[in-house]
Each structure stands twice: as structure tokens, then as C-alpha cells.
C-alpha positions in Angstrom: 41.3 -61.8 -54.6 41.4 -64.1 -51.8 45.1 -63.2 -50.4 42.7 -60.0 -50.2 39.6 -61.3 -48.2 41.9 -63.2 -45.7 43.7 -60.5 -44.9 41.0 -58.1 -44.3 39.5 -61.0 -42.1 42.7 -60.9 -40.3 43.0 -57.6 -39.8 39.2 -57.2 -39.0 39.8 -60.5 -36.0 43.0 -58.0 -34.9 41.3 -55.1 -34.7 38.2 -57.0 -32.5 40.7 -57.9 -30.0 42.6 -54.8 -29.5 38.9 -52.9 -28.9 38.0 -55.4 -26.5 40.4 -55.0 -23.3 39.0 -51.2 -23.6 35.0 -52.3 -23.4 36.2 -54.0 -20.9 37.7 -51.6 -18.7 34.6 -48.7 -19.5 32.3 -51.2 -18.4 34.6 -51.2 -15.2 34.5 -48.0 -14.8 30.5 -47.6 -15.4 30.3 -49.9 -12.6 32.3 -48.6 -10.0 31.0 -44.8 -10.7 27.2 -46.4 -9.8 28.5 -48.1 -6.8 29.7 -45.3 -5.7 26.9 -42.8 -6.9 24.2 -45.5 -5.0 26.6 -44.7 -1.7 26.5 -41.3 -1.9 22.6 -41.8 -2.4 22.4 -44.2 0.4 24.5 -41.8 2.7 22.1 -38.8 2.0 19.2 -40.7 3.1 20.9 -41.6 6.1 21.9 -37.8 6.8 18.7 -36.5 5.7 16.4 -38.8 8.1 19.2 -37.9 11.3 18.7 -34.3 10.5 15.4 -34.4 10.3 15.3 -36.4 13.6 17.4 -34.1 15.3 15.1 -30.7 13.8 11.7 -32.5 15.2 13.7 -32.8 19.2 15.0 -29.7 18.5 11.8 -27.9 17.6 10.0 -30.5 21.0 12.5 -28.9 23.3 11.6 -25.4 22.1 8.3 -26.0 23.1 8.3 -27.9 25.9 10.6 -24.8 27.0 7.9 -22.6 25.7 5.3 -24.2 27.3 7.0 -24.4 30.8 7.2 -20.4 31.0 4.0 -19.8 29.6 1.6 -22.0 31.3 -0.4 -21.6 34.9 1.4 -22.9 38.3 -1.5 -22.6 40.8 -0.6 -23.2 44.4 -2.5 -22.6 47.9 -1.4 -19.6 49.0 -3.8 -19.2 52.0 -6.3 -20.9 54.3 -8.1 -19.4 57.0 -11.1 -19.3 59.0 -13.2 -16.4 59.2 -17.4 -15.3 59.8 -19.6 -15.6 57.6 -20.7 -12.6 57.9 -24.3 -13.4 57.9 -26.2 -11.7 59.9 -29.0 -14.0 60.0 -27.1 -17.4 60.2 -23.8 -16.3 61.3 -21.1 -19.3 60.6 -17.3 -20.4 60.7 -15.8 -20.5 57.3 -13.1 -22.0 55.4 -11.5 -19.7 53.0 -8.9 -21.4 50.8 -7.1 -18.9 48.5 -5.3 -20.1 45.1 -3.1 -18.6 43.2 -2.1 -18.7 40.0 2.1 -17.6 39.8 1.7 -18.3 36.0 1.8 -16.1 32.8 -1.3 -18.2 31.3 -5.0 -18.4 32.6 -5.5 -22.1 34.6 -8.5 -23.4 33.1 -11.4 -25.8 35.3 -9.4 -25.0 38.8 -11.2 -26.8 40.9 -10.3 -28.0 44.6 -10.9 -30.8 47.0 -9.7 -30.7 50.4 -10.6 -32.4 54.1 -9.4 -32.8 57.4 -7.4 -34.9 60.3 -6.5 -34.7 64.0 -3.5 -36.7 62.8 -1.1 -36.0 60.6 -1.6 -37.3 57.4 0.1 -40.0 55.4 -2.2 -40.5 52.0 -4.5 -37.9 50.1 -7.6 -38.1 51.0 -8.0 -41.8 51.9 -9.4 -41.4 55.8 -9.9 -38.0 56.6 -11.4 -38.5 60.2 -13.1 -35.3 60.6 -16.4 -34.3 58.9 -14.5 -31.5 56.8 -14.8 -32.9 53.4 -15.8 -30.8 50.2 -14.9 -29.4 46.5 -15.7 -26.4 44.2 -17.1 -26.0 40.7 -14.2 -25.7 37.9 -13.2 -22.0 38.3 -10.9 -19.6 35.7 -7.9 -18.5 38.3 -6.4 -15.5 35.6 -2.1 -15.0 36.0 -1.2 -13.6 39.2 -4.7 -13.2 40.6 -6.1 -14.9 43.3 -9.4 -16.9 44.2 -11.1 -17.3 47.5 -13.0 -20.5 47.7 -15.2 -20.4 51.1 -16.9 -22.8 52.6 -19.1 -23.1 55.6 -17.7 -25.6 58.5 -20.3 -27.8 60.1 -21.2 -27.6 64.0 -19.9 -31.3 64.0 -16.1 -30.1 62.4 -16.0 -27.2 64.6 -16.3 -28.9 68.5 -14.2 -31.4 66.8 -11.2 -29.0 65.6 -11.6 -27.0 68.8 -11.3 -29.6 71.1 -8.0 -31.0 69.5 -4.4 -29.5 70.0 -3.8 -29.4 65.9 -5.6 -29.9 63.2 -4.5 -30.9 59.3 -6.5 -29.3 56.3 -4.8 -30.5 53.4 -6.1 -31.7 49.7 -5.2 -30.6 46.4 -5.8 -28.6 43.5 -6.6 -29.9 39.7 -6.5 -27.3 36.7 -5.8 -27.1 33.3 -3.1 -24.9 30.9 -3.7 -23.3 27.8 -2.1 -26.1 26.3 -4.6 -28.6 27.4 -2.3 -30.0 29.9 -3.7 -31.1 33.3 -1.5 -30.3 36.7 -2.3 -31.1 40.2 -1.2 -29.0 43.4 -0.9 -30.7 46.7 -1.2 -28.6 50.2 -1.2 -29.5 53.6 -1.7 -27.2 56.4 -1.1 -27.5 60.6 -3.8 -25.5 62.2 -3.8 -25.2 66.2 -7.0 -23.8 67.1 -6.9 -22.1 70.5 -4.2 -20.1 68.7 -5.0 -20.3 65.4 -2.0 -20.1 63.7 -1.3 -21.9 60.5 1.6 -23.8 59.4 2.5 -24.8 55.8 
């Protein structure tokens, strides 16, 4: 009986160390199959944010494209002066014409504009004449037009008449459809003993 028990004891001591090389290498194995599953996770997340980075500029340029051939482009296509027509106080006007070369309605058009004997360097800063003046927010629908007109003073008149040229210029603030807010410049060379106008 104990030849018996030390063999099995040997054999059982045999048998543990012929199973352990294989834990071993399984264990190995386990390892390097996470390692490389945690890659593959780490390079989807990586993919997936770049993707979704390039769908959101993608889907920005879209609209800004959209929005570009969609919304209002007002200008100043016209300035003259013309009667009144008033019978009763009959008076020079200014009639400044915008425009709106657009697809969209511009929203609160509104415009500001004065005056100079000389021509001008900055917006608005020193007009020099007494030809200053601005209009209530108006709705200026796609390729329609809208007269502002305003009645000169005595004061800008013998001024602009007695002077070889004359510069009206100012600008023009609207809004788009998308809420946006755009301003349009314009100047204009007037000689008044032919009035002609010059862009």
C-alpha cells in the first residue's frame, strides 16, 4: 500500500507540471486577444468622433451654401432728385431706390445716408452739408424695389447748387431670413448744374 500512494503522488506531481506550460500559454493568449480587442475599441472611437466631425462641417458647408443663395442682397440701385409734387409746398426731393437682388424677403431695411462737397474718406463721420437722415425698418420683398424719399432743406439745396459735385453716400442695414444682419455701402458723385449721377 504505500509503493501505491507514492506513486500516484508522483504521477499526480507529473501530471501538474505537464498542465502547467498550457495555463500558461491560454492565459497568453487571453491577454493578447484583449489587447488587441481594447485597440480595435480604441480605434472605433477614434473613427467614430472624426466621422462625426467631418458629417457636422459637411452638413455647415451645406448650409452656409444654402444660406448664401437663398438670402436678401440689397443694394442702391438709384438716387435722384425729383418735385415733390406738392402743390401747396412744392419741394426738392431725395429718392433713394433699394433693391433687393435676393431670393428671400430682407427684413428691418432701413437706410442712413448724408452728404459732402468733398469726396469722402469715412462713413458718415463729417458729412459737411446739412443732408443727413434715415428711414423706419422697411420689408424690401426679392426683386422688388423701394423708394425712400426725402425732402432736401433750403439750406442743402443753395449749398449743392453752388458746388461743382456733390457726394450722397451712406449705407443700408437689413436682415435675412436667417436672422443674419448685412450692411450695403453706396456712394454717389452728383454735379448739379447737370445733374448727372455717378456710382
Amino acid at each position: 500500500t504505500p509503493t501505491i500512494t507514492k506513486e500516484r503522488a508522483s504521477s499526480d506531481e507529473k501530471q501538474c507540471c505537464e498542465e502547467s506550460p498550457r495555463k500558461g500559454i491560454w492565459e497568453a493568449i487571453v491577454a493578447l486577444a484583449t489587447a488587441v480587442l481594447a485597440g480595435i475599441t480604441g480605434w472605433l472611437v477614434v473613427y467614430t468622433k472624426k466621422l462625426w466631425g467631418t458629417t457636422e462641417r459637411v452638413a455647415n458647408e451645406a448650409r452656409e451654401s444654402s444660406e448664401k443663395q437663398l438670402r436678401a442682397y440689397v443694394c442702391n440701385a438709384h438716387l435722384e432728385i425729383a418735385d415733390s409734387g406738392d402743390k401747396i409746398e412744392p419741394n426738392k426731393i431725395l429718392v433713394v431706390r433699394m433693391r433687393n437682388l435676393g431670393k428671400t424677403p430682407a427684413n428691418r431695411a432701413s437706410i442712413r445716408a448724408s452728404a459732402t462737397t468733398t469726396e469722402p474718406i469715412h462713413e458718415i463721420d463729417n458729412p459737411g452739408m446739412p443732408l443727413d437722415f434715415g428711414i423706419y425698418p422697411q420689408v424690401v420683398y426679392p426683386s422688388k424695389s423701394y423708394d425712400a424719399k426725402f425732402v432736401l432743406s433750403k439750406e442743402f439745396l443753395v449749398k449743392a447748387f453752388t458746388s461743382p459735385t456733390v457726394y450722397v453716400f451712406g449705407y443700408i442695414d437689413y436682415a435675412d431670413v436667417f436672422g443674419k444682419l448685412w450692411r450695403s455701402m453706396f456712394c454717389w458723385e452728383w454735379e448739379p448744374k447737370t445733374n448727372t449721377w455717378r456710382p
